[in-house]
KENULUM-571261 format. One record per residue (C-alpha): x, y, z; residue in one letter. Coordinates in steps of 0.02 Angstrom, whole numbers, always signed. Layout:
N
+--------+--------+--------+------+
|     px |     py |     pz | rest |
+--------+--------+--------+------+
|      X |      Y |      Z |    a |
...
+--------+--------+--------+------+
***
This chain:
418
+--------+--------+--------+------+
|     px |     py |     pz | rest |
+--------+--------+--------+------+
| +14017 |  +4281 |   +324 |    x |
| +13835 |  +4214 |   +273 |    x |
| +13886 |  +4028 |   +257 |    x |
| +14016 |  +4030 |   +410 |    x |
| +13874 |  +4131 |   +519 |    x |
| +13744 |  +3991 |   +445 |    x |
| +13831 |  +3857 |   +503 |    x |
| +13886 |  +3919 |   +681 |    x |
| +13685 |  +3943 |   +703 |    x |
| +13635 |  +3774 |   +629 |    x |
| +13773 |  +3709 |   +765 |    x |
| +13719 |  +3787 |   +916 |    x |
| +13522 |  +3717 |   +879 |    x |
| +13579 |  +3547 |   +863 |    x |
| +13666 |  +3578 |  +1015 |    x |
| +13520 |  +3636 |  +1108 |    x |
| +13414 |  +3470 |  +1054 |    x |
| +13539 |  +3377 |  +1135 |    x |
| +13540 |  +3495 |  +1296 |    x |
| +13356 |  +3421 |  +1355 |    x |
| +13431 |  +3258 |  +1396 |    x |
| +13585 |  +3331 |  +1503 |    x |
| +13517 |  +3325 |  +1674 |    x |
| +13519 |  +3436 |  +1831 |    x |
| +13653 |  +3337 |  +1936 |    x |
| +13729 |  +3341 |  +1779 |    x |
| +13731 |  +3521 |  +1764 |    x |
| +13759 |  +3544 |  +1936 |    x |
| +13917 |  +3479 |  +1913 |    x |
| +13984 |  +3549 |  +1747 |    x |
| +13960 |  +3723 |  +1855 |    x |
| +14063 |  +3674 |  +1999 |    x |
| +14160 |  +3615 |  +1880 |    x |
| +14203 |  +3794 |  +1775 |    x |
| +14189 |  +3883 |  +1938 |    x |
| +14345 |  +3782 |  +1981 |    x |
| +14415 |  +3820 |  +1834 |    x |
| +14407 |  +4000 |  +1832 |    x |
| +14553 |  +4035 |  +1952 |    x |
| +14651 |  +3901 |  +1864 |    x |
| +14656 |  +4010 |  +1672 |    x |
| +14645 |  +4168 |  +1795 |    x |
| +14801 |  +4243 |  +1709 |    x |
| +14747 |  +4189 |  +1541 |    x |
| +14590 |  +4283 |  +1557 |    x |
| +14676 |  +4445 |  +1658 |    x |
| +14790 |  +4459 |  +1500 |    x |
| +14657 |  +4457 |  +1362 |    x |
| +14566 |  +4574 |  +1484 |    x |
| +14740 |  +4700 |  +1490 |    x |
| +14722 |  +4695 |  +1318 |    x |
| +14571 |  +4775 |  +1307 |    x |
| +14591 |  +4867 |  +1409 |    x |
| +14741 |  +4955 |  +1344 |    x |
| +14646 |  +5022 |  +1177 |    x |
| +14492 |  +5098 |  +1290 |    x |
| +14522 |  +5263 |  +1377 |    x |
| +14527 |  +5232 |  +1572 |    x |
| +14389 |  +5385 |  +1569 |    x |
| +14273 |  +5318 |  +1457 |    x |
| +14123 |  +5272 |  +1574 |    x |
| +14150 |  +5085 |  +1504 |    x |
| +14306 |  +5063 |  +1581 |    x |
| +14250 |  +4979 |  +1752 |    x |
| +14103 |  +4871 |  +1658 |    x |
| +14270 |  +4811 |  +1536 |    x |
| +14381 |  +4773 |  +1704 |    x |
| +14421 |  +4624 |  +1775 |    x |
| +14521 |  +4580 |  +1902 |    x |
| +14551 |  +4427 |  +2018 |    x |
| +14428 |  +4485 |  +2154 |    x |
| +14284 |  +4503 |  +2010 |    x |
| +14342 |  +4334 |  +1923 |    x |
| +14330 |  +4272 |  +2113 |    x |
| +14152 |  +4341 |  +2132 |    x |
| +14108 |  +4272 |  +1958 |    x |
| +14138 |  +4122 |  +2024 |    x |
| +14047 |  +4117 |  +2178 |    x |
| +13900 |  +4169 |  +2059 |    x |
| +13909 |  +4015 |  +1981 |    x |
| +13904 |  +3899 |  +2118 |    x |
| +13742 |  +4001 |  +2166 |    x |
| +13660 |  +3959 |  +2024 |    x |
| +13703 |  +3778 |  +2013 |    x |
| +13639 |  +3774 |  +2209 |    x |
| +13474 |  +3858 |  +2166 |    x |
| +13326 |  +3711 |  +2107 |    x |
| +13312 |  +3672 |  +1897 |    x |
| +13175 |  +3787 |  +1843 |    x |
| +13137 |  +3643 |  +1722 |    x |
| +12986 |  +3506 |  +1713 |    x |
| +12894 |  +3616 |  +1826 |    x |
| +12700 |  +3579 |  +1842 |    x |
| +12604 |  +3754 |  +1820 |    x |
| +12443 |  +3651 |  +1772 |    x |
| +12376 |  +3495 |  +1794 |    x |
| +12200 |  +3423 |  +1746 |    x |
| +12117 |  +3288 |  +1690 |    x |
| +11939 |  +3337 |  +1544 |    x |
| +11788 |  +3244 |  +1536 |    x |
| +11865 |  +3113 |  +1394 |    x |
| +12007 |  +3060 |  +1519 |    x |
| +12140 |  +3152 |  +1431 |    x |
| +12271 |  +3214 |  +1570 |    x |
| +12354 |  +3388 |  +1526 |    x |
| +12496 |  +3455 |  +1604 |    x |
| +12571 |  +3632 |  +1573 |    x |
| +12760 |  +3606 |  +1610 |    x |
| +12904 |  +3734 |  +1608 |    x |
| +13029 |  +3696 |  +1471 |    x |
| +13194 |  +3782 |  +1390 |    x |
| +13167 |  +3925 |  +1275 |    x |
| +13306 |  +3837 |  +1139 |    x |
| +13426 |  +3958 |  +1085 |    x |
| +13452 |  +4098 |  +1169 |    x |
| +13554 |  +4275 |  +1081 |    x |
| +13649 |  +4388 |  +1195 |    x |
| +13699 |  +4560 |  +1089 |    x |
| +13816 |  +4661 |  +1242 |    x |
| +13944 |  +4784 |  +1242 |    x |
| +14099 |  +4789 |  +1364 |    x |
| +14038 |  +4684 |  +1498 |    x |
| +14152 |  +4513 |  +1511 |    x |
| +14064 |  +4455 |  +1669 |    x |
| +13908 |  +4435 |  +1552 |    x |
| +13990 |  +4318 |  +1459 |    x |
| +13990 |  +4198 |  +1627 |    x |
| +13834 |  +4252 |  +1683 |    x |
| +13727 |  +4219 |  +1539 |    x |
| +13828 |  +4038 |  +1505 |    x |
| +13774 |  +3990 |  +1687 |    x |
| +13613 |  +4043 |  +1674 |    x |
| +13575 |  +3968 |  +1487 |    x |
| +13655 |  +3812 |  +1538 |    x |
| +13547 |  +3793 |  +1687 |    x |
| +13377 |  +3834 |  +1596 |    x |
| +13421 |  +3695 |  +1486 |    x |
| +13461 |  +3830 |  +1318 |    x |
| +13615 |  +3856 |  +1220 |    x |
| +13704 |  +4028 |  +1191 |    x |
| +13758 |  +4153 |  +1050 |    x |
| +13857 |  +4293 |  +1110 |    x |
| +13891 |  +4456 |  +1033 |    x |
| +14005 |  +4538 |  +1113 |    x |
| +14081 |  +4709 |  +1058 |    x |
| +14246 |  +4744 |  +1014 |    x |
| +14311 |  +4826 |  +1169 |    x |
| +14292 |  +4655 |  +1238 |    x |
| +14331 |  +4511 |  +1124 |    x |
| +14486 |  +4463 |  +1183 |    x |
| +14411 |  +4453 |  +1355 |    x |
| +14243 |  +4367 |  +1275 |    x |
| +14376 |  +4227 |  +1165 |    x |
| +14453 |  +4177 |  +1336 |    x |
| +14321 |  +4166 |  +1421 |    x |
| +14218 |  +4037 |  +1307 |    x |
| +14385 |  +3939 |  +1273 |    x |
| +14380 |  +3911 |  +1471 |    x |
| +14193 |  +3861 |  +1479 |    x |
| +14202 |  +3750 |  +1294 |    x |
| +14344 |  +3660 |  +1400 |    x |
| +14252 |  +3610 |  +1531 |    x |
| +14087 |  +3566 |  +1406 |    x |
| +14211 |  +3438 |  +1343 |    x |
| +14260 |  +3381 |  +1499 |    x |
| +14093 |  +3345 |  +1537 |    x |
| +14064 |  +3253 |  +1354 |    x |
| +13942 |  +3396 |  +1323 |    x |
| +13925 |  +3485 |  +1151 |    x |
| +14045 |  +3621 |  +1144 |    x |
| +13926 |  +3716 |  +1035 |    x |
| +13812 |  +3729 |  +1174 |    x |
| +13879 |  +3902 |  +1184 |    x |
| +13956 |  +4004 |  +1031 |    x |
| +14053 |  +4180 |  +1032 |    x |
| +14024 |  +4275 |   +843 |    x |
| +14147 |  +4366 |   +775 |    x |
| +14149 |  +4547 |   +831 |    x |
| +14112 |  +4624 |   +683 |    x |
| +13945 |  +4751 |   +659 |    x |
| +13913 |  +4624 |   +518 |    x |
| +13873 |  +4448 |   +617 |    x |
| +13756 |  +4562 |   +738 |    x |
| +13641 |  +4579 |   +576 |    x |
| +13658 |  +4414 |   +532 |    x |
| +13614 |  +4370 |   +703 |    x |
| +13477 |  +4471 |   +728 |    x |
| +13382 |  +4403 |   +581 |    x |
| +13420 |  +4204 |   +613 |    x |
| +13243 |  +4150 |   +636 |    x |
| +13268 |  +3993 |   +610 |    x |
| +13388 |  +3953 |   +716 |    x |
| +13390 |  +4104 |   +878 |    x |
| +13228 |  +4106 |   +975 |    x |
| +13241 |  +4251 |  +1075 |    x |
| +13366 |  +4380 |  +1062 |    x |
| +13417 |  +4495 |  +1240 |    x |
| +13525 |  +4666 |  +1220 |    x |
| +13605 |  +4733 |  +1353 |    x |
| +13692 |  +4898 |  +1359 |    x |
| +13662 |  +5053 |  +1286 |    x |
| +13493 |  +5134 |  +1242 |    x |
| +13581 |  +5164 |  +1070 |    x |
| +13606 |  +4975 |  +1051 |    x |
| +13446 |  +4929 |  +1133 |    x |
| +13342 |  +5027 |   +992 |    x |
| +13447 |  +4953 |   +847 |    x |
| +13419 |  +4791 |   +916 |    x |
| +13222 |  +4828 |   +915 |    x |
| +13212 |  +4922 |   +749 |    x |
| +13350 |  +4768 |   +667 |    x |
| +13274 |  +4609 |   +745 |    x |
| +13156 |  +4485 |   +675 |    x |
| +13206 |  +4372 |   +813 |    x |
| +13080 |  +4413 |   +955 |    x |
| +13186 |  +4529 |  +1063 |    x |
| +13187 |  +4553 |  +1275 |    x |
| +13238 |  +4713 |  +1310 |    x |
| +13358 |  +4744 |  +1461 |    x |
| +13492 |  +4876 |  +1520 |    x |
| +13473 |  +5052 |  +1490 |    x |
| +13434 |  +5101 |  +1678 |    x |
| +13371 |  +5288 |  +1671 |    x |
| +13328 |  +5321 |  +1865 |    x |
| +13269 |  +5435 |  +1992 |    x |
| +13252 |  +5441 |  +2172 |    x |
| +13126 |  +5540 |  +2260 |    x |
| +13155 |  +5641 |  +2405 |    x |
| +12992 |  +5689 |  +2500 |    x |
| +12937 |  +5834 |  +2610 |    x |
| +12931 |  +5689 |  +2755 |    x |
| +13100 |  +5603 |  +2705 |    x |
| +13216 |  +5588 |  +2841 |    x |
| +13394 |  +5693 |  +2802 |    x |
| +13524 |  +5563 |  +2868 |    x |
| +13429 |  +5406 |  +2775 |    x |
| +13402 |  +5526 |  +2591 |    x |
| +13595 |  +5555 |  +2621 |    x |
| +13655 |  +5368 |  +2643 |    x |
| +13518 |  +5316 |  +2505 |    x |
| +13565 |  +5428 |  +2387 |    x |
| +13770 |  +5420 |  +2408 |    x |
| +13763 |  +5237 |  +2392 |    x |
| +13639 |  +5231 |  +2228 |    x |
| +13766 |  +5355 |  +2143 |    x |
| +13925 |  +5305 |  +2190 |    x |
| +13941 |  +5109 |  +2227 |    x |
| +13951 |  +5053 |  +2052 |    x |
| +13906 |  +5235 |  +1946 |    x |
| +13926 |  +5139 |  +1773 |    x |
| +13804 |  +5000 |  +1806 |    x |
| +13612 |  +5031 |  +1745 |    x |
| +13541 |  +5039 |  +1928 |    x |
| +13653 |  +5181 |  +1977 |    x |
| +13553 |  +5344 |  +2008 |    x |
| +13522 |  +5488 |  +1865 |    x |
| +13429 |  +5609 |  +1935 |    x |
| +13363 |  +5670 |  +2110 |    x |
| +13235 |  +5721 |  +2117 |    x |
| +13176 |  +5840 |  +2294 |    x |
| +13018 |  +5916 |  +2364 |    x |
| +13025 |  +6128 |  +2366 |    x |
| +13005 |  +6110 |  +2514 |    x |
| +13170 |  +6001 |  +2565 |    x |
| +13277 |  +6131 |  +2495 |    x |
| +13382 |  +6178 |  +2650 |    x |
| +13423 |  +5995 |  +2676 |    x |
| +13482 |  +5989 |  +2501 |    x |
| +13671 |  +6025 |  +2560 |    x |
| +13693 |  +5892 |  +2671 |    x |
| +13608 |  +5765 |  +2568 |    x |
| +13707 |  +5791 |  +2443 |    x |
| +13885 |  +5831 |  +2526 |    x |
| +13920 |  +5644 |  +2557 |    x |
| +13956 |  +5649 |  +2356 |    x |
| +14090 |  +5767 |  +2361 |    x |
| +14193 |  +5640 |  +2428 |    x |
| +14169 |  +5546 |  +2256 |    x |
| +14198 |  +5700 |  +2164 |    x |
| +14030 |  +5696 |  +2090 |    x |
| +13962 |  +5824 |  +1954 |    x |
| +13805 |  +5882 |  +2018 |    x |
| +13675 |  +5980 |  +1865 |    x |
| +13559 |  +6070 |  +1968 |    x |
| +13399 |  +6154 |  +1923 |    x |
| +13408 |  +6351 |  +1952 |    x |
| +13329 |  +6313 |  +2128 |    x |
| +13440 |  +6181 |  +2182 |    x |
| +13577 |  +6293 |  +2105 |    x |
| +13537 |  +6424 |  +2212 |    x |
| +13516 |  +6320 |  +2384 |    x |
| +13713 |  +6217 |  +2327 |    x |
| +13830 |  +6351 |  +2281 |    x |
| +13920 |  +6411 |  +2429 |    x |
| +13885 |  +6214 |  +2513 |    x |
| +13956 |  +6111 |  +2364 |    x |
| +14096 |  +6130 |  +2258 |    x |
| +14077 |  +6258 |  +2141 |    x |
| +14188 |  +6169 |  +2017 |    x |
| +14089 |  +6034 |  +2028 |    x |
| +13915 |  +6104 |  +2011 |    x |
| +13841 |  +6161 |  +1879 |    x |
| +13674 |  +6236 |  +1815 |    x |
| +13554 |  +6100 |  +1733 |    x |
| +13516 |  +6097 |  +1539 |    x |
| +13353 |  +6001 |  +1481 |    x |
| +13471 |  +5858 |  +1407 |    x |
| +13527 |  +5824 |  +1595 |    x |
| +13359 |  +5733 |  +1621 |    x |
| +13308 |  +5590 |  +1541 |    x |
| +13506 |  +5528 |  +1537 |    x |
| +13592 |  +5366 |  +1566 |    x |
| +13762 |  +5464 |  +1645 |    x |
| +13848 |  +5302 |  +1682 |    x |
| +13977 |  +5417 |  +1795 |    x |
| +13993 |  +5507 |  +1917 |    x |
| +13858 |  +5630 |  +1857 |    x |
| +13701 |  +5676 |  +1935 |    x |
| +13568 |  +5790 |  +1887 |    x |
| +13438 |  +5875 |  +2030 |    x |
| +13259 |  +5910 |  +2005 |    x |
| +13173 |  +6028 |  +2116 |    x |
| +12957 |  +5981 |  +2118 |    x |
| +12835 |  +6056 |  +2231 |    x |
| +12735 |  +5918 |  +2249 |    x |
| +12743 |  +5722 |  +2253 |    x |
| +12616 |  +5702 |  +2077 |    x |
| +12742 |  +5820 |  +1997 |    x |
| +12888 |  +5697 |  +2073 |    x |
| +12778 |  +5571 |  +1975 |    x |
| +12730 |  +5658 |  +1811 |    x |
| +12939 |  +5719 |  +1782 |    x |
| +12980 |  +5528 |  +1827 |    x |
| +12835 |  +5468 |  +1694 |    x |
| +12918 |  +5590 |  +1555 |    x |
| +13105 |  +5547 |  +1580 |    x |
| +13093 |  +5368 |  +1672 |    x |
| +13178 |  +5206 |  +1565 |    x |
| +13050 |  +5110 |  +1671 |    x |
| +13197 |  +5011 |  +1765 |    x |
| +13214 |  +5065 |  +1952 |    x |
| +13138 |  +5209 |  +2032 |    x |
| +13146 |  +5240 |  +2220 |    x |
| +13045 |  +5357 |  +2352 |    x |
| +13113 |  +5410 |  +2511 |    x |
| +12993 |  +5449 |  +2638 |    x |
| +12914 |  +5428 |  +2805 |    x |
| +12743 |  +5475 |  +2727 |    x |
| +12633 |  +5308 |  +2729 |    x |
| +12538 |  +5376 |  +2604 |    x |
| +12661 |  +5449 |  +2486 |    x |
| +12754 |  +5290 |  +2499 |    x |
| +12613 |  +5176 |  +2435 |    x |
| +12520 |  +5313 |  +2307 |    x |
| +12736 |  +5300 |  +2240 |    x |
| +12744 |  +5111 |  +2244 |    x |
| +12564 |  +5098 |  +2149 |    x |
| +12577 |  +5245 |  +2015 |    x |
| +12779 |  +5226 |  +1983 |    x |
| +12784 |  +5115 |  +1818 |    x |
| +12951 |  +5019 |  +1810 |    x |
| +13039 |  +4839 |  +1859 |    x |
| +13089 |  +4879 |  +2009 |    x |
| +13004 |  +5014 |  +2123 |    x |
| +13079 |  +5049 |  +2298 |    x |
| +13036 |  +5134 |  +2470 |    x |
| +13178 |  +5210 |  +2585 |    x |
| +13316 |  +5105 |  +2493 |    x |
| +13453 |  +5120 |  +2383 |    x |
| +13437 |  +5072 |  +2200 |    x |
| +13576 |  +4980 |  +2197 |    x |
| +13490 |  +4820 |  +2252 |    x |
| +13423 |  +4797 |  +2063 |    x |
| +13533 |  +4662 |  +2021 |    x |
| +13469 |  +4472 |  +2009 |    x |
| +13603 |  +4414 |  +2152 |    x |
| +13515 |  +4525 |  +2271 |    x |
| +13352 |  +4478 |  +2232 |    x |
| +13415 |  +4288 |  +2273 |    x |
| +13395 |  +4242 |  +2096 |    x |
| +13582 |  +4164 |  +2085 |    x |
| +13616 |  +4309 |  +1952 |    x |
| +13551 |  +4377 |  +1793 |    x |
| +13556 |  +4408 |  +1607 |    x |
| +13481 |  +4581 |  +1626 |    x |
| +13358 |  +4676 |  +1697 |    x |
| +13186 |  +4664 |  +1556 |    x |
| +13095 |  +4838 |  +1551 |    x |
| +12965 |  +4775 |  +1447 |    x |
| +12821 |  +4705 |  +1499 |    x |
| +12786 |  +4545 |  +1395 |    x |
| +12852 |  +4376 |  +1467 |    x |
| +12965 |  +4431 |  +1596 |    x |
| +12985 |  +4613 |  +1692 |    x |
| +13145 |  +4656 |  +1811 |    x |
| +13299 |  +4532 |  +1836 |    x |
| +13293 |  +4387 |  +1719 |    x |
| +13360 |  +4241 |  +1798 |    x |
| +13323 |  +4059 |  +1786 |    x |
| +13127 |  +4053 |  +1781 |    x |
| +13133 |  +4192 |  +1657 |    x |
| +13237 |  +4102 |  +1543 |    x |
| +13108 |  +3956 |  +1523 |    x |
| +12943 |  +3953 |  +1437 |    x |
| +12811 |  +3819 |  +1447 |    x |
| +12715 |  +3680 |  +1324 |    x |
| +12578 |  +3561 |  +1342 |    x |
| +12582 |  +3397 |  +1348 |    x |
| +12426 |  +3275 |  +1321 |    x |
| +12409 |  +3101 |  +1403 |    x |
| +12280 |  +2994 |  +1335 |    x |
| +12227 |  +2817 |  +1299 |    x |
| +12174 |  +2818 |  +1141 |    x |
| +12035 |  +2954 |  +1123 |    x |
| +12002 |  +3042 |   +968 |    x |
| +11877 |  +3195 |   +948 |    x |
| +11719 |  +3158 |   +875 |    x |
| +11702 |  +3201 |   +674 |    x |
+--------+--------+--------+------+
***
């Protein structure tokens, strides 16, 4: 596998040298191009995904991130036409001068090179993170798992058929085997991966930061919390929190844990009874316990163990968290938090902006639902992930993210004085 692996990687980085010379019409086009294409190999795709599908158990939380079906392929398209509308984040001036000795600098945005994707059963990514690469001006490696390598094969057969189309290197984007092997070998190609981005797990997030020698972005585990405070209105925490939990409860914005001012106990029950609609397993604290049973379901609540906080349920699970005070909110959101999205819902000025300043994650929101963590939302086209790190890019990392920047020096002959 060491050879074969080798020469995939020396591929794709000749392939991104010839990437800086392919245009933004250019691009442009190749996108509306594979969007075009996708309902075309539709069937093709659906069948790889069935097969998938069929080996993973329908209640295994990674079920609806492995799904695909013609209405997602559909929106996976419309993606990509966003992102070939939205302007090149390429050859854009962040600095311009002109020293003493007539030299003229410019600091310019430029691709990153080769960019390493290391997922789990998310097929859409696949799309995503070609459109986005390919528009930054970098070429892909994908490592997919196994739930999803059928779905991953047909999926970069369809887009290294259009590459060709477009007399662009097919290796511009390149699918590794789905062994646990090539993700070592990939996470130690220095020379030829310059910046490696997991999403999925927290499990695969740390082996990708304890395995990597590849400088490593980290995205995806999505521990959150929403805040409900002693001046929240009732009907708004309701909507809020049904649609954080239940719109899309495997995805890493979905809620975790809500958290609820002592005293907001007795609106507890109705804030909450929107769920039971979903079915939703609630773990409540001993005081949220004692304020649900007789409102909620008693088969499905239950009382809350410390391993209920500080999870990624990535279901139809939600744990409660009764506080008597909005620094307490803070200090249990600081101890279990991921540092992805955290929300308050209030109609406290105050509490809203001491929330919004002390809360430290990507994305902190104010009488909303989390749900809107996503890089479409944000207007960004769509995204590779959403970073939780602080160093070179922080929430949904879209086009600008993907780009870094060099110098370039302008001169007429000067030298520096021996």
């Amino acid at each position: 596998m060491q050879q074969s692996l080798t020469e995939l990687f020396r591929a794709v980085r000749r392939a991104s040298r010839e990437l800086v010379m392919f245009d933004d019409a250019a691009v442009n086009n190749l996108l509306l191009d594979l969007a075009a294409e996708i309902p075309l190999v539709s069937a093709s795709i659906l069948e790889a995904n069935r097969r998938d599908l069929d080996r993973m158990d329908p209640a295994n939380p990674m079920y609806d991130r492995l799904l695909l079906s013609e209405s997602r392929l559909e929106a996976i398209a419309g993606d990509i036409r966003s992102v070939a509308a939205l302007p090149s984040p390429l050859g854009l001036v962040l600095e311009q001068r002109r020293l003493p000795n007539g030299l003229e600098l410019t600091k310019a945005t430029v691709p990153i090179g080769v960019i390493g994707i290391i997922y789990e059963a998310r097929p859409n990514v696949t799309f995503d993170v070609f459109a986005l690469c390919l528009k930054s001006g970098n070429a892909t490696v994908l490592k997919g798992g196994s739930d999803a390598h059928e779905s991953n094969t047909a999926i970069v057969q369809c887009i290294k058929t259009v590459l060709e189309r477009h007399s662009l290197n097919p290796d511009t984007i390149v699918l590794l085997p789905s062994e646990r092997e090539a993700a070592g070998e990939m996470l130690n190609a220095v020379d030829y991966i310059d910046m490696i981005i997991p999403r999925g797990s927290q499990k695969l997030i740390d082996f990708v930061r304890m395995n990597a020698r590849v400088p490593v972005i980290e995205t995806g585990a999505g521990i959150v919390h929403t805040y409900i405070d002693q001046a929240a209105d009732t009907a708004m925490a309701a909507d809020i929190v049904f649609n954080a939990k239940t719109r899309r409860p495997s995805v890493c914005n979905a809620l975790d844990t809500l958290i609820i001012h002592a005293a907001r106990l007795d609106d507890l029950p109705a804030i909450v009874a929107p769920l039971e609609k979903k079915m939703v397993i609630i773990y409540a604290d001993e005081a949220a316990y004692a304020k649900l049973l007789g409102s909620y379901p008693e088969t499905l609540l239950e009382k809350a163990l410390p391993e209920h906080y500080g999870t990624e349920f990535l279901s139809l699970r939600l744990s409660v968290k009764t506080v008597a005070s909005l620094e307490e909110a803070l200090d249990h959101i600081a101890a279990h938090s991921s540092r992805h999205s955290e929300a308050i819902v209030t109609g406290d000025p105050a509490a809203k902006e001491k929330f919004l300043k002390r809360v430290d994650a990507a994305a902190v929101y104010a009488n909303t639902s989390t749900a809107f963590t996503d890089g479409a939302q944000f207007g960004l086209g769509a995204e590779i992930g959403i970073s939780t790190q602080k160093l070179h890019a922080r929430g949904p990392m879209a086009l600008r993210e993907l780009t870094s920047y060099k110098w370039i020096i302008e001169g007429e002959g000067q030298t520096r004085p021996l």
